[in-house]
C-alpha positions in Angstrom: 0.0 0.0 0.0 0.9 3.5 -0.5 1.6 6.1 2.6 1.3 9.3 1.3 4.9 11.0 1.1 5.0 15.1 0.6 8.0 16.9 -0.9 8.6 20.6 -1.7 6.9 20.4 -5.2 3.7 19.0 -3.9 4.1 22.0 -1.3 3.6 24.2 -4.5 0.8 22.5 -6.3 -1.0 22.8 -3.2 0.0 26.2 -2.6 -1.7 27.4 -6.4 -5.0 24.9 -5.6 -6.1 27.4 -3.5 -6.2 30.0 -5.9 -8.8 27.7 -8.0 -11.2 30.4 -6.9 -10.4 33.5 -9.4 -11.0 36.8 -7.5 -11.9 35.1 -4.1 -10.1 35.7 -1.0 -10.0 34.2 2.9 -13.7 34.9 4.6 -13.9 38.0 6.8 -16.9 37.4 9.5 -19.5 39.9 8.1 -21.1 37.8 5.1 -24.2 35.0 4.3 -23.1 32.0 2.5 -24.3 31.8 -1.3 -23.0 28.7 -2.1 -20.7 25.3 -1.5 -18.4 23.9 -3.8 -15.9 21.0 -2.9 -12.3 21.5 -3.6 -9.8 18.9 -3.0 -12.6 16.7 -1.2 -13.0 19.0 1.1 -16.4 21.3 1.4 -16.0 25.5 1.1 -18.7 27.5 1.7 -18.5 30.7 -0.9 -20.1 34.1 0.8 -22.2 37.3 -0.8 -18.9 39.2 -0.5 -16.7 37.6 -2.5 -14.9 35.3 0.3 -14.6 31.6 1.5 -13.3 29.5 3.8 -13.0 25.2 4.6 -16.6 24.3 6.0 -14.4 22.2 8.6 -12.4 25.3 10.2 -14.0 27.1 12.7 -12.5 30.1 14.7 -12.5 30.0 18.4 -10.9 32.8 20.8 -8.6 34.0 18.5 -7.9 30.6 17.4 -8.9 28.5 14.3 -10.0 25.1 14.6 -9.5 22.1 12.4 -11.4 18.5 12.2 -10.4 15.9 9.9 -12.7 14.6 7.2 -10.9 11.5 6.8 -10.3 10.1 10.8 -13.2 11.1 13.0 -12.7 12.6 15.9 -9.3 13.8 15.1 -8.8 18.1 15.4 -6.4 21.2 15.9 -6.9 24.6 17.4 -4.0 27.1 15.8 -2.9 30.3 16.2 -4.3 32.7 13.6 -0.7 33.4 12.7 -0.7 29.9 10.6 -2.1 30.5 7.8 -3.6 28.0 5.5 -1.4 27.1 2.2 -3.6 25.0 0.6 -4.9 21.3 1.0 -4.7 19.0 -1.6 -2.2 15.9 -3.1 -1.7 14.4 -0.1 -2.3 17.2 2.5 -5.4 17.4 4.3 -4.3 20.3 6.3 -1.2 22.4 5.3 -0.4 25.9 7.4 2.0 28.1 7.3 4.0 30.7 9.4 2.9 34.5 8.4 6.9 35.7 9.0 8.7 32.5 7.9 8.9 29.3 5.8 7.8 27.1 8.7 5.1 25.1 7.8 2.7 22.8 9.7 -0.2 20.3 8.6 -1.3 16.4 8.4 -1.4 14.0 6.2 -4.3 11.4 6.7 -5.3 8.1 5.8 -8.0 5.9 5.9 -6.3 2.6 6.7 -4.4 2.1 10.3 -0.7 1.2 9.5 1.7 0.3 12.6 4.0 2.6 14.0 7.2 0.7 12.7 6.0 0.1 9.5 4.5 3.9 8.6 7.9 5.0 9.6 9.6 2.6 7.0 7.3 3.6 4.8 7.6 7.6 5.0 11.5 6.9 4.6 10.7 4.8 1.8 8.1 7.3 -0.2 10.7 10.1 0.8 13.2 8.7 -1.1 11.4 8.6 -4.0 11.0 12.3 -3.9 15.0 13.3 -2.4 18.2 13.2 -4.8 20.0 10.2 -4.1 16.5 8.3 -3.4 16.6 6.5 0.2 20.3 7.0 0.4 19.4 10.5 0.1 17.4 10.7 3.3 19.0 11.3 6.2 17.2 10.0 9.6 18.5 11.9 12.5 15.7 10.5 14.9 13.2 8.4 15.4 12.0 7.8 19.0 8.3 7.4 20.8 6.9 10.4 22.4 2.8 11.6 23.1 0.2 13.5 21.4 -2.4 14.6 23.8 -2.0 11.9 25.6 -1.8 9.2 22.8 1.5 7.1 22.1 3.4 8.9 18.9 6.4 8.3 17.3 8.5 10.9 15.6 11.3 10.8 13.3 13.6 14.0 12.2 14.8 13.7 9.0 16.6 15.8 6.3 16.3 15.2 2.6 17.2 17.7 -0.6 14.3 18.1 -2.7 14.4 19.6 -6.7 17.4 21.1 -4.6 16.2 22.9 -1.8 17.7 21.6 1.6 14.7 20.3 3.5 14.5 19.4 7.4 11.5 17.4 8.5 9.7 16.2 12.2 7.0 13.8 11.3 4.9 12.7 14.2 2.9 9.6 13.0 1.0 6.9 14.6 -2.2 4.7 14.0 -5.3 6.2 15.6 -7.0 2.7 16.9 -8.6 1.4 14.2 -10.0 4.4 12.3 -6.5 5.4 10.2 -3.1 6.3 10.4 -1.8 10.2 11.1 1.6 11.7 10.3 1.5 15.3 12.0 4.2 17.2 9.8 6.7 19.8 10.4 9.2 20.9 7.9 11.8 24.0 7.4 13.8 25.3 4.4 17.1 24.6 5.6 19.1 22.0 7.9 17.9 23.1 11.1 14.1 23.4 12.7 15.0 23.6 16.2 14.3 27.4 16.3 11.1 26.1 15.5 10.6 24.0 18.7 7.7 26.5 19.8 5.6 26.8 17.3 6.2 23.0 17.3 4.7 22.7 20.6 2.2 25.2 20.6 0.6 23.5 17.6 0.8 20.1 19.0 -0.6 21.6 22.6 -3.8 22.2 20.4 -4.4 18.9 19.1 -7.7 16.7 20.1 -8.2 13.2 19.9 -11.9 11.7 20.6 
């Protein structure tokens, strides 16, 4: 089976489908909805003004809140400084930072996969994306950890994509028997340490039912 593996390209593909809507932009508060459309299998609501926004994100004191489509009961709260850059390919949520290339979002399937083997399987679909294929992926961790309160894994790792230096932290894990969740953090660059807050803050706001 295939575990969906993201790379700097599909980053920009998913990046332009947002724009699919000619002339729209993000929904300000003060508008009726006219009309849904689905984009990328997800639902959008279009308003009287000219605006739209996911049907699945809600804002919530100062915060904007995510639920999956694809694993029930699975959901995010974020800081309205992550901004959304576009689901598609294999994202179902894709943020990122309003003052630098940090970026933040999931990838989720349908099918539960075991820890050991979704991590041999994101090295695997990386390498098909990195120069130098596997070899060209660089693991620099891979240890257990929690996600509000459920068992993780997560796994650092460094890859060069259509030649841009990439540094990933992939959290990943089956969620009992309703699907399989990598929770995604990657940097331009060989370092995402300075990162470690916005890290935490966005894993702080994740829900599992």
């Amino acid at each position: 089976m295939k575990i969906s593996y993201f790379s700097v390209k599909a980053i920009s593909i998913a990046f332009l489908a947002v724009f699919t809507f000619v002339g729209l932009s993000q929904h300000s508060q003060a508008a009726d909805v006219e009309g849904r459309v689905v984009l990328n299998g997800q639902e959008v609501f279009l308003y009287d003004d000219g605006t739209w926004k996911y049907a699945n994100v809600k804002s919530v004191r100062g915060k904007k809140c995510f639920s999956s489509a694809i694993i029930d009961g699975v959901g995010v709260c974020y800081k309205k400084s992550m901004i959304d850059a576009g689901s598609g390919d294999d994202w179902e949520l894709l943020l990122s930072n309003k003052r630098s290339s940090f970026y933040a979002g999931w990838i989720a399937e349908g099918i539960p996969v075991e820890s050991e083997a979704l991590g041999d399987l994101i090295i695997s679909n990386a390498g098909a994306a990195a120069e130098g294929g596997e070899d060209g992926v660089a693991v620099r961790s891979r240890e257990a950890t929690q996600v509000g309160g459920r068992p993780f894994m997560v796994m650092e790792y460094f890859a060069n994509v259509d030649g841009i230096p990439v540094t990933y932290l992939n959290y990943y894990s089956p969620i009992d028997d309703k699907g399989s969740l990598q929770i995604v953090f990657f940097v331009g660059g060989s370092d995402i340490k300075p990162q470690q807050k916005k890290i935490d803050e966005f894993l702080a706001g994740m829900t599992f039912e």
